[in-house]
N, C-alpha and C positions, 0 to 999 in steps of 0.2 A: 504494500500500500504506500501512498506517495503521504507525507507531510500533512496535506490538507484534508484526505482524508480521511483523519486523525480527527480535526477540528470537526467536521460535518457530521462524520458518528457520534462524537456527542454533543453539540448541538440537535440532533433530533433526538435524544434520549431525553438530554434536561436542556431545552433552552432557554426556563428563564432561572435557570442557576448561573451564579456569579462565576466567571470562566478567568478573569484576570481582576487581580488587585493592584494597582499602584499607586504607591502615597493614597492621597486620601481619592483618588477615582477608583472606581471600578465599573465593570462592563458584564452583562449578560451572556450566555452563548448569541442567542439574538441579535445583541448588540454588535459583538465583537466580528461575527458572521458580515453583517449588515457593513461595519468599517472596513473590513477587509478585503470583500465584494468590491466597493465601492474604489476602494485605492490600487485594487488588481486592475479596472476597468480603466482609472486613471492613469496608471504609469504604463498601462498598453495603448493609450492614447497620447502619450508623450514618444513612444515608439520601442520601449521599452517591452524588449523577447524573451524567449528558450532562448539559454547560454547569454544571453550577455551579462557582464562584470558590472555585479553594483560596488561600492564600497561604501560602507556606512560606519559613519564615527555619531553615536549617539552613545550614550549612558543605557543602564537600565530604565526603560521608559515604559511606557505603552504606546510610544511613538516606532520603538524599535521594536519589539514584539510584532507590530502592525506591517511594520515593511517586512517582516522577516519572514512571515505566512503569505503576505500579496506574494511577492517574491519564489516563496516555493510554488503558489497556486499558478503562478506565471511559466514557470522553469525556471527562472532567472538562477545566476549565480552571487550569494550576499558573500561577501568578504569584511567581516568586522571589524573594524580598523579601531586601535588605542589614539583614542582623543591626546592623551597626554605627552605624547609625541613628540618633539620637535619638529618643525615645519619640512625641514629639510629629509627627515627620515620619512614623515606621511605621504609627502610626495613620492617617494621615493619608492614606497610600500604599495603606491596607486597606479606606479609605471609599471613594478613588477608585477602585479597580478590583470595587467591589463586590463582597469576598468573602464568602462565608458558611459557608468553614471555615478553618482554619489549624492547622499544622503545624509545630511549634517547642519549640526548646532547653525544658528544664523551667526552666532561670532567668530565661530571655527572656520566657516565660508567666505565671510566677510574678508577677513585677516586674511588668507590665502587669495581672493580676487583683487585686493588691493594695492597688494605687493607684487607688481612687474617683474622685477628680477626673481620672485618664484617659480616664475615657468610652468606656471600650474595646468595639467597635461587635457583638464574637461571642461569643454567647454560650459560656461551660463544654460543653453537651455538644456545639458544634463544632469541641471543640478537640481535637486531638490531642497529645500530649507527648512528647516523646522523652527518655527519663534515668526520670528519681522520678518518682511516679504524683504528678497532683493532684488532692486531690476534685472530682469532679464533672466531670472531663475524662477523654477515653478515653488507655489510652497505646498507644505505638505499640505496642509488644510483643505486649501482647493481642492488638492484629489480628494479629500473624504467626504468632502463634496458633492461628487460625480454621484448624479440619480442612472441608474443601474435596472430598470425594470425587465431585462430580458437578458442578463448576466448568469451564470449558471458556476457557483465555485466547483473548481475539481475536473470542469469537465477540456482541459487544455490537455493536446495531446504529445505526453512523455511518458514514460517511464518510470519507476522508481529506484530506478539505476541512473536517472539524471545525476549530474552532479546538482548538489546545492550549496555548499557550505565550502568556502578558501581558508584554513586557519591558518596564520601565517608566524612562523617560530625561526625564533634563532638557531636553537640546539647547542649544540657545544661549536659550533665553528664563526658565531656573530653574522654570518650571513644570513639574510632573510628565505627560507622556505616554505613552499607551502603543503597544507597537508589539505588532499581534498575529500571531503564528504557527501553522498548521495544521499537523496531523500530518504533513502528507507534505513541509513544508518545511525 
């Protein structure tokens, strides 16, 4: 079974039991379903596929939660990037795993779009922001946004041998690797 199949089975068992807590939100199966629909529907309308390279520098949120199910519902590939980073290693962590969209704090975006000598490798409209809108980036919110009435989660077709998950480790040599994982692992 893929990732989101996971979420759908139960959501039709219990869907108005609380499925996620964070801080002081929480979300329904219902709900959680509904937001997740809704931002698989929008980041496919940004143009976002099977196999392509998200990376996402968020905290534990239910912002990150949210991308991390659109994403598998999608095929995509998330690559969870450390926010705490220095600028010059997250770039650098974003060339290696060849992403071509990303998913991050509005200050952690901002700071990387502002500074030219960055060279920062994605462009504005693959970028997603989460907080204040940036010109020329989408925010997340908008996708959650997205009314969805003839959306069907689960039903993209892969595999659960997709890949889904880049984790990316140093190990004992300081070089960055990655290690990759499929939905069903």
């Amino acid at each position: 079974m893929k990732l989101i199949d996971y979420l759908i089975i139960n959501s039709r068992k219990s869907p108005n039991k609380i499925a996620i807590i964070c801080g002081k939100k929480s979300f329904t199966y219902t709900e959680l379903i509904e937001k997740i629909k809704n931002l698989s529907f929008g980041m496919q309308k940004m143009g976002i596929k099977k196999n392509d390279h998200i990376t996402v520098i968020l905290n534990n949120s239910f912002e990150f939660f949210f991308i991390l199910y659109a994403a598998a519902n999608i095929g995509a590939i998330v690559i969870p990037t450390n926010g705490t980073l220095n600028k010059k290693d997250l770039i650098n962590q974003i060339k290696l795993t060849d992403a071509k969209y990303i998913v991050c704090w509005h200050a952690i975006l901002k700071e990387f779009l502002n500074d030219k000598k960055a060279n920062f490798p994605i462009s504005k409209k693959n970028c997603i922001v989460v907080g204040n809108s940036i010109n020329g980036c989408t925010n997340f919110n908008k996708l959650l946004d997205y009314q969805t009435n003839n959306y069907a989660l689960g039903s993209n077709d892969f595999s659960e041998d997709t890949n889904f998950i880049f984790g990316l480790t140093s190990g004992s040599t300081s070089k960055p690797k990655a290690v990759v994982f499929s939905q069903k692992t």
